[in-house]
ZAMARGU-4260 file (C-alpha; in steps of 0.2 Angstrom, whole numbers, plus 5000, padded with zeros to 4 digits):
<rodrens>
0) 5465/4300/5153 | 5470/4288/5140 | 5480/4273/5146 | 5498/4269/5137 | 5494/4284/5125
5) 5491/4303/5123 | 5476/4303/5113 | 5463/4312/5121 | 5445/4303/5123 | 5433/4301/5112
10) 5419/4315/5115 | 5408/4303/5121 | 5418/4297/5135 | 5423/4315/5138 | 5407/4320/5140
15) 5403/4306/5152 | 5419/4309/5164 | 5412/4330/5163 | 5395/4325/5169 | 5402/4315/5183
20) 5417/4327/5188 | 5403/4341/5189 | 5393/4333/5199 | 5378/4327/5184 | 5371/4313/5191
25) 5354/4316/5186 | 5353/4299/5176 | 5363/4287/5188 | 5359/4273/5199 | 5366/4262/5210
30) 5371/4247/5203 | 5362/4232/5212 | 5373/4222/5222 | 5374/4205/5230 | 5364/4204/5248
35) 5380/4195/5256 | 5396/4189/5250 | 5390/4169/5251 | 5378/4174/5238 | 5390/4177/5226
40) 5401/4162/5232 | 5386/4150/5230 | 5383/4157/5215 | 5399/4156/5206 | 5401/4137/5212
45) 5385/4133/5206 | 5388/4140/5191 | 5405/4130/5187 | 5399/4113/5195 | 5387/4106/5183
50) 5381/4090/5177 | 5400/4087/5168 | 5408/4086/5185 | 5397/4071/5185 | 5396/4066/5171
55) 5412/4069/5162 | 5425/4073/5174 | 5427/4052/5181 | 5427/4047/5163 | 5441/4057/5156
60) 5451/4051/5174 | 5446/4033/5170 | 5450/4034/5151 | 5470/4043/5155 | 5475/4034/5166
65) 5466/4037/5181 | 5476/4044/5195 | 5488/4047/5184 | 5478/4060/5173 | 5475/4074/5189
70) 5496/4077/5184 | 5489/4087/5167 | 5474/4092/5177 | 5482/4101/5189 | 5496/4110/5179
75) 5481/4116/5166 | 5471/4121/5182 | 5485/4134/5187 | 5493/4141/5171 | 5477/4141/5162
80) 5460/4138/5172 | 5465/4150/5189 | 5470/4163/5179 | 5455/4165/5165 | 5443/4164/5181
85) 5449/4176/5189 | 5452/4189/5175 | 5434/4190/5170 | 5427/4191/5189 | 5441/4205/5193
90) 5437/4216/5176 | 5418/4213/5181 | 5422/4218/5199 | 5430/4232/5192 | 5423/4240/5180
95) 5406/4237/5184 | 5399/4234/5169 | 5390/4217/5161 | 5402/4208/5146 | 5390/4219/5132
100) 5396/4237/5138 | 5415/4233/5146 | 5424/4230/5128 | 5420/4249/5125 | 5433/4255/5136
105) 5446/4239/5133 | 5448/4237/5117 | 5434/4246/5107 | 5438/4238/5090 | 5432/4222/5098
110) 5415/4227/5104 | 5409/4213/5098 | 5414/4201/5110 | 5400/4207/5121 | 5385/4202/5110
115) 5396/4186/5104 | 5394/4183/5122 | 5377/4186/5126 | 5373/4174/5110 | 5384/4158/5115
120) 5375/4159/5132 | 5357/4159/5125 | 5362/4146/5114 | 5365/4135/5128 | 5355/4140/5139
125) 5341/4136/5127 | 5349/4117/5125 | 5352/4117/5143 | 5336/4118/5150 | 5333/4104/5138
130) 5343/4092/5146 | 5334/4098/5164 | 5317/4094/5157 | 5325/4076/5151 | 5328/4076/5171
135) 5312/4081/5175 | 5303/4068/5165 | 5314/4054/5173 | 5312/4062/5191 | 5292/4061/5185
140) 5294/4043/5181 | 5301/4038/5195 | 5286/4040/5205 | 5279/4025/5196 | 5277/4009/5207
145) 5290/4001/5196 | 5303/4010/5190 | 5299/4009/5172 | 5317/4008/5166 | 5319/3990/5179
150) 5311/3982/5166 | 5304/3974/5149 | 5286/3974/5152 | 5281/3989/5146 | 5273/3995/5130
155) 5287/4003/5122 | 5298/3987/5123 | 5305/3978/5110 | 5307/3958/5109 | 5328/3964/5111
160) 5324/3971/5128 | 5335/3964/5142 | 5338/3968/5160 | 5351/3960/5167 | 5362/3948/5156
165) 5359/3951/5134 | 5352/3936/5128 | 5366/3926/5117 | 5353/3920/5105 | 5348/3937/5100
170) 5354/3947/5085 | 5352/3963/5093 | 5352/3968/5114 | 5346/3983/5118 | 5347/3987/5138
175) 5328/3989/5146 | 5337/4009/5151 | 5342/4012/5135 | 5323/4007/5128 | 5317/4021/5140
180) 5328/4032/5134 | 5328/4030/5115 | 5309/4023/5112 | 5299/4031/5126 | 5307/4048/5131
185) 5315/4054/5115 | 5305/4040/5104 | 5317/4036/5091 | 5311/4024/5078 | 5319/4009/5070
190) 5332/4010/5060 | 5337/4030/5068 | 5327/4041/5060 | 5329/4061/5060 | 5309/4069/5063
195) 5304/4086/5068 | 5287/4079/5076 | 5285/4087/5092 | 5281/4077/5108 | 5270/4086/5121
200) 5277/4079/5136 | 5295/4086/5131 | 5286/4101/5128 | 5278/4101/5145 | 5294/4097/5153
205) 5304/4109/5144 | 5288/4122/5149 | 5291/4120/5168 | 5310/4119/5166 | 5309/4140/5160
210) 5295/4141/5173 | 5306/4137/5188 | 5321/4146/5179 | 5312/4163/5178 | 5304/4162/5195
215) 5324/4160/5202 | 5331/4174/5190 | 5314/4186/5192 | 5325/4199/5199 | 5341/4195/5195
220) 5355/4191/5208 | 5343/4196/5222 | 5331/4181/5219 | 5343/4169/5212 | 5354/4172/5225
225) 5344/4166/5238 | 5337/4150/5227 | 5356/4144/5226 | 5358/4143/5245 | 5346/4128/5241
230) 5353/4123/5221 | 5371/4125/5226 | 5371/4113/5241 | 5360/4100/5237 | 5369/4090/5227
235) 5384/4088/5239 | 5370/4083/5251 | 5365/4070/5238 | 5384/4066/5233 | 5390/4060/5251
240) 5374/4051/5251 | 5378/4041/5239 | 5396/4037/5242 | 5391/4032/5258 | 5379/4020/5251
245) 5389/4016/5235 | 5406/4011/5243 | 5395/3997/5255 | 5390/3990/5236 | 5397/3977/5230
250) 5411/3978/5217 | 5413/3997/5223 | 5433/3995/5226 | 5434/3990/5210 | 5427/4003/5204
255) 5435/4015/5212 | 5453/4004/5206 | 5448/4008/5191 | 5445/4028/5194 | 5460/4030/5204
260) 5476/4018/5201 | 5488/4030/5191 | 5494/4022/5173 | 5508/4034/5171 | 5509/4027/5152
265) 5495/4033/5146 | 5504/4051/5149 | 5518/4050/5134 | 5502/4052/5124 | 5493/4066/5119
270) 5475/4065/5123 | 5477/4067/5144 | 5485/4085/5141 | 5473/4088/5127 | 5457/4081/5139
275) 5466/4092/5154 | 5463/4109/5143 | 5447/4104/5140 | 5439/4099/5156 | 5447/4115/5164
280) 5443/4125/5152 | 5422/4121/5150 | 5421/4115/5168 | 5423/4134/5174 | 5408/4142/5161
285) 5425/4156/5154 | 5420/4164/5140 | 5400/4166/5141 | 5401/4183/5151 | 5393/4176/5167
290) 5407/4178/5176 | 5411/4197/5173 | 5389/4198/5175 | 5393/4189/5194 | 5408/4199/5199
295) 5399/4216/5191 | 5387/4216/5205 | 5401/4213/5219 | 5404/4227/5232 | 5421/4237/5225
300) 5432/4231/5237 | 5429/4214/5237 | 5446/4201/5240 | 5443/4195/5222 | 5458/4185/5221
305) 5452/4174/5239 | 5435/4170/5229 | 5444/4164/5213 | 5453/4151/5226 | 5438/4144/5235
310) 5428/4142/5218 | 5442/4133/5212 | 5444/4121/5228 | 5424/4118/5227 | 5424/4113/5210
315) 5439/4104/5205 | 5434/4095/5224 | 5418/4090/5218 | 5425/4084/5203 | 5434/4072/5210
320) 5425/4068/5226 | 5411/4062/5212 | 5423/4052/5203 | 5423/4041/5219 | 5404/4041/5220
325) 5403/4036/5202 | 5414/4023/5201 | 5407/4015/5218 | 5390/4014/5207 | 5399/4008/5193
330) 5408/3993/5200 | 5392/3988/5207 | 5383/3988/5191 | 5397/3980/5182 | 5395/3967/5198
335) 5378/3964/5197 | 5378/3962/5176 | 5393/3951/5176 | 5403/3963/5167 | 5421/3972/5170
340) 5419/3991/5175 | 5427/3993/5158 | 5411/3989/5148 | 5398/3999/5157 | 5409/4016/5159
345) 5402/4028/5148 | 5403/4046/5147 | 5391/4062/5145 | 5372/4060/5146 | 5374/4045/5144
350) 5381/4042/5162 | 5368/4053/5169 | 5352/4044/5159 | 5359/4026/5155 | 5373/4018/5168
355) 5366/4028/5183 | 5350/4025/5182 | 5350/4010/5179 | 5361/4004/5192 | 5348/4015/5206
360) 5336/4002/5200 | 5347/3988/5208 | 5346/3997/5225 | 5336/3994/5239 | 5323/4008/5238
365) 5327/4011/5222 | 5313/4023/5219 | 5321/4036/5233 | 5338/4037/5226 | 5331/4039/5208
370) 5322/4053/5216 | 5335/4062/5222 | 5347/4059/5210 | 5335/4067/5196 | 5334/4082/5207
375) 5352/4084/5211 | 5354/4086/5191 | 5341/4097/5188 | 5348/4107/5202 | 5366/4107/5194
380) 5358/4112/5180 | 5349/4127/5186 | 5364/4134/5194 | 5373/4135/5178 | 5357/4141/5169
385) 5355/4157/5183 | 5374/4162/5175 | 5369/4160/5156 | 5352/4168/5159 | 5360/4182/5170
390) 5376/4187/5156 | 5360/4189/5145 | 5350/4202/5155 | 5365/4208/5160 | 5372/4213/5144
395) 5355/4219/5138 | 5351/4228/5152 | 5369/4239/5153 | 5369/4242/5133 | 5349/4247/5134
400) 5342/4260/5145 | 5323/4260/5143 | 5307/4256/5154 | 5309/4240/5150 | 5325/4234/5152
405) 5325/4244/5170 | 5312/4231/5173 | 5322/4216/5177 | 5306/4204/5179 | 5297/4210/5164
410) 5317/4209/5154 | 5320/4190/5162 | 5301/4184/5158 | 5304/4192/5138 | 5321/4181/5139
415) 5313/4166/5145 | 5298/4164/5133 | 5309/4170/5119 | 5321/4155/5123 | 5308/4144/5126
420) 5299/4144/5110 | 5316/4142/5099 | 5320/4128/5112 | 5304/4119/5105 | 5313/4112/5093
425) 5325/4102/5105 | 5306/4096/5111 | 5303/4084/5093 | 5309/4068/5088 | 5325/4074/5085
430) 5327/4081/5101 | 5345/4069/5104 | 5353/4075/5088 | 5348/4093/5092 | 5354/4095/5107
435) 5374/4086/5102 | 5374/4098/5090 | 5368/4112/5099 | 5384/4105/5112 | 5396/4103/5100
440) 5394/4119/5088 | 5387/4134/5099 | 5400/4135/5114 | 5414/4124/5103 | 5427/4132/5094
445) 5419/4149/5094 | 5420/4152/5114 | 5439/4146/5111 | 5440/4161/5100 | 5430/4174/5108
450) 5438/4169/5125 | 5458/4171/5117 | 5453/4189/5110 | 5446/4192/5126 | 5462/4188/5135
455) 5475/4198/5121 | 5459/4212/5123 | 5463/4215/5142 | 5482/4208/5143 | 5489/4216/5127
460) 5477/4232/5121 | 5472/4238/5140 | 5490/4231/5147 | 5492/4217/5160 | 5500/4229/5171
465) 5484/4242/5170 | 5474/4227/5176 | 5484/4221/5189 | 5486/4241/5196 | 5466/4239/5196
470) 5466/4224/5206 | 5477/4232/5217 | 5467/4246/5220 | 5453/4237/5223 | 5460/4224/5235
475) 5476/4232/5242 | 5484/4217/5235 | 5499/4216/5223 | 5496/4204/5209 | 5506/4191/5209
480) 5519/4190/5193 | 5513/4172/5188 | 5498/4175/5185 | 5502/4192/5173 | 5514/4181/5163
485) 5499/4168/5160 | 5486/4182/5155 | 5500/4190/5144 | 5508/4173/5138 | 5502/4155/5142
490) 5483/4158/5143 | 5483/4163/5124 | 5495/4150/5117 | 5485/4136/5126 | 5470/4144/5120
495) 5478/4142/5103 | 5483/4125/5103 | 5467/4120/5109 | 5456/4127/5093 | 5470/4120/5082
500) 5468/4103/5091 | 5450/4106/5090 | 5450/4106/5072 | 5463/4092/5068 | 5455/4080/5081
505) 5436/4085/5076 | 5427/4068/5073 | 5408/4067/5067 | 5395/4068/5079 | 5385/4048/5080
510) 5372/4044/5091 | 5368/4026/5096 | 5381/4020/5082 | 5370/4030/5068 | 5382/4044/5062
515) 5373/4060/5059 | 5366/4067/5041 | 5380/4079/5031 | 5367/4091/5033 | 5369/4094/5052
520) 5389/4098/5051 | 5383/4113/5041 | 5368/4118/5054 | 5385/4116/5066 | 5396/4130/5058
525) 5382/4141/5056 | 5377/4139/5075 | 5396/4145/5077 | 5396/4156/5065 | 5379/4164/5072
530) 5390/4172/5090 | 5406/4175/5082 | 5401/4182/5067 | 5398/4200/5077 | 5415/4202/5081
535) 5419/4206/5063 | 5405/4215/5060 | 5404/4226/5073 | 5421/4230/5072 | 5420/4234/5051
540) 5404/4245/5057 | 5417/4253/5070 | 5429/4257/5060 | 5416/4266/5045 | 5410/4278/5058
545) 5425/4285/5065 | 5432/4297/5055 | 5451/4302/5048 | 5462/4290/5038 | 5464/4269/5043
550) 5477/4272/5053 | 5471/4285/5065 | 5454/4276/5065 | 5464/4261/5071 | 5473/4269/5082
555) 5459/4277/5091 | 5450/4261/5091 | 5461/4250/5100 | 5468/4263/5112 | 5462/4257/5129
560) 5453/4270/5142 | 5458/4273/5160 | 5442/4267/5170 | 5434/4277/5181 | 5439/4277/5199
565) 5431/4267/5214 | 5422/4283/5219 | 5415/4284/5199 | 5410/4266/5198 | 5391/4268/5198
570) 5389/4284/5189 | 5400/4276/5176 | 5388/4260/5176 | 5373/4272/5174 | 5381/4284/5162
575) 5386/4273/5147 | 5375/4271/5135 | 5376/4263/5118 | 5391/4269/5106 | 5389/4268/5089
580) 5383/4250/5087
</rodrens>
């Protein structure tokens, strides 16, 4: 039955409803599901709270006026960052379908979201991992007997090392963290060179990093979700730790002045509202087709709209629960250095590798607190990776049908040793200036764009009230209006004004004051252009197969599908197999 319309279905389609109405199931299986509803749960927040709740989320509050920025948070969070979520895990939920097969039945003309996708998730699942094998390789070095970032006296140093207080006398200062960092991990040169030389101990980290990844992902949601029971809770184990410790430091209170007192000023300017989108809008991983994966492999009848709450709760929690626990170790360090919080903020990696670590060092038993601080990365890191690795196989395995990608170990091992050998180019010299770019370009503008067609795909071509009937039928629940106006309205004009502010705010991309080569803004577009690029093409390709003049080949391919019934859901998984593309 064609929805808002009374064309009749493609003979594909047609053929697939036949089969199943007749009772041809020859070909069907059931869809793997989640062992228990925590899985999923544990899953999804692991997935959304990532290293930026650390180490982004506490500098943004501290930089728009702290207290005073959770104002922008907060509205963004309901009319834009509620909403998206829980679109794409009620359409997963739903139609039971990984982001490469559902856009068939949405909007065909954009079937190219799905491999879009599928290609911004390996992209930085690929980077990803690299910044977990950076954690690997601190977590390795803090075994050492002296934590070799507490001081100067090792080989790597330069005469400009300090530990504590710069010396006035000298041209340059470079902190003894920051030598570790730049001159024994990544082993820059000076003056900042760009060199593809690779370094075998990135190599080996990187190597273990896809090791651990592929033995939590083996077999999909039933393997990784047991490994997040552990990767999921950790590091709020490791968070409340911390605090504990942190506010008995020191210069913790102000610190934490400087995190929370509100500066309502700062709020007649643009940049609060603008940082708001932003956080909310990468914090919760929308757009990379891990959230339909997750909510494809949910039971039916699951109460969708009560998991989109908790996931919310849990991470915008922890995002500002480890505001406090940051800014605790910040004031301490800026204590101990004889500096104002002020100077020793900092954002990004370089939080997680620089400030933090080098104010562990200052603690008693610095050695256990590095320890499980490195780990509680790492961990945050794998949980987002299971989400990018899983929209991948996923999408591969719905649009594929063959021995192999029925095989979920021997698809995620193919995966894994495919990402890891183009990741060996984040293992070189210019592993740093790889990795911003990879950030920047590969889930930048383009995931803005794939996720606002997304959004007019399944609130404007499949109809908003379609959607919210089928979250009705699932959970017995009326959708709330609010939320249909902010798929249909608000969602895609914020999504709108974010890529145009993305593009009149864009600054160039530096690293340690050296601003990066012409050359790499062109590698950028093309990283974006690598995902987005299949949206047009597929949808060119569409439109040449069908047949009849432009207008009825348009027409037909952006004429939505009724999905199939809650007694149809696993056949129709099964039955669909790649359309003409």
């Amino acid at each position: 039955m064609v929805l808002e319309s009374s064309q009749e279905k493609p003979a594909k389609i047609a053929d697939i409803d036949d089969k199943i109405e007749n009772g041809d199931n020859s070909n069907s299986e059931e869809r793997t599901q989640w062992s228990t509803w925590l899985e999923f749960f544990l899953s999804c927040v692991g997935y959304a709270v990532g290293i930026g709740n650390i180490a982004r989320f506490p500098y943004l509050c501290y930089k728009n006026g702290g207290g005073a920025f959770l104002i922008p948070y907060f509205i963004f969070l309901v009319i834009l960052g509620y909403p998206l979520l829980y679109m794409e895990l009620a359409i997963g939920q739903y139609m039971r379908i990984g982001p490469n097969g559902i856009w068939e039945y949405l909007c065909p003309i954009l079937s190219g979201l799905g491999f879009a996708m599928m290609i911004i998730s390996g992209w930085v699942a690929i980077y990803y991992n690299m910044l977990i094998g950076w954690s690997l390789y601190y977590l390795y070095s803090s075994f050492a007997p002296v934590l070799p970032w507490s001081t100067c006296n090792n080989t790597y140093n330069t005469p400009y090392c300090f530990v504590d207080v710069p010396n006035n006398e000298s041209q340059y200062n470079i902190a003894a963290i920051a030598e570790f960092l730049n001159f024994h991990v990544l082993q820059l040169s000076m003056p900042v060179t760009i060199s593809f030389t690779i370094l075998p101990h990135l190599v080996l980290c990187l190597f273990i990093a896809w090791i651990i990844t592929y033995f939590s992902m083996f077999m999909g949601v039933k393997s990784s979700g047991k490994v997040v029971y552990f990767t999921a809770t950790f590091p709020y184990v490791v968070l409340i730790a911390f605090l504990i410790r942190g506010v008995t430091l020191k210069g913790a209170t102000k610190g934490i002045e400087y995190y929370i007192v509100p500066n309502f000023t700062k709020l007649a300017h643009g940049d609060p509202w603008v940082d708001a989108v932003g956080q909310i809008f990468y914090s919760y991983g929308i757009g990379f087709g891990s959230l339909i994966a997750m909510g494809s492999y949910n039971k039916y009848n699951n109460r969708i709209h009560r998991d989109v709450f908790y996931v919310i709760l849990a991470n915008s929690g922890t995002s500002i629960f480890a505001g406090f626990v940051v800014f605790s170790i910040l004031g301490f360090l800026a204590e101990i250095t004889n500096k104002t919080v002020a100077t020793v903020v900092t954002e990004g990696i370089a939080l997680a590798l620089v400030a933090y670590p080098q104010a562990i060092a200052k603690l008693p038993s610095p050695h256990v607190w590095a320890i499980i601080f490195f780990i509680m990365l790492m961990t945050l890191g794998m949980d987002s990776m299971f989400g990018m690795i899983e929209a991948v196989s996923t999408g591969i395995s719905d649009r594929c049908k063959n021995k192999i990608t029925k095989r979920k170990p021997v698809l995620v091992l193919i995966i894994c040793i495919c990402f890891f050998l183009i990741g060996l180019i984040c293992t070189t010299k210019a592993s740093v200036f790889v990795v911003s770019i990879m950030d920047k370009y590969c889930g930048g503008r383009s995931l803005i764009l794939v996720v606002l067609l997304e959004t007019i795909a399944i609130a404007w071509v499949y109809g908003v009230n379609n959607f919210a009937d089928n979250i009705e039928e699932m959970t017995g629940n009326r959708v709330f209006i609010g939320w249909k106006l902010c798929w249909k309205f608000v969602c895609p004009a914020c999504l709108l004004a974010v890529f145009v502010l993305s593009i009149v705010q864009d600054e160039p991309l530096s690293y340690a004051g050296v601003p990066f080569p012409s050359w790499t803004v062109y590698a950028g577009i093309g990283l974006s252009l690598s995902s987005f690029i299949f949206v047009p093409i597929v949808a060119i390709y569409r439109i040449a197969k069908e047949e009849g003049s432009f207008s009825d080949r348009m027409k037909r391919l952006i004429t939505p599908y009724e999905l199939p019934a809650s007694s149809k859901q696993n056949q129709y998984s099964s039955a669909i197999k790649s359309s003409n593309f």
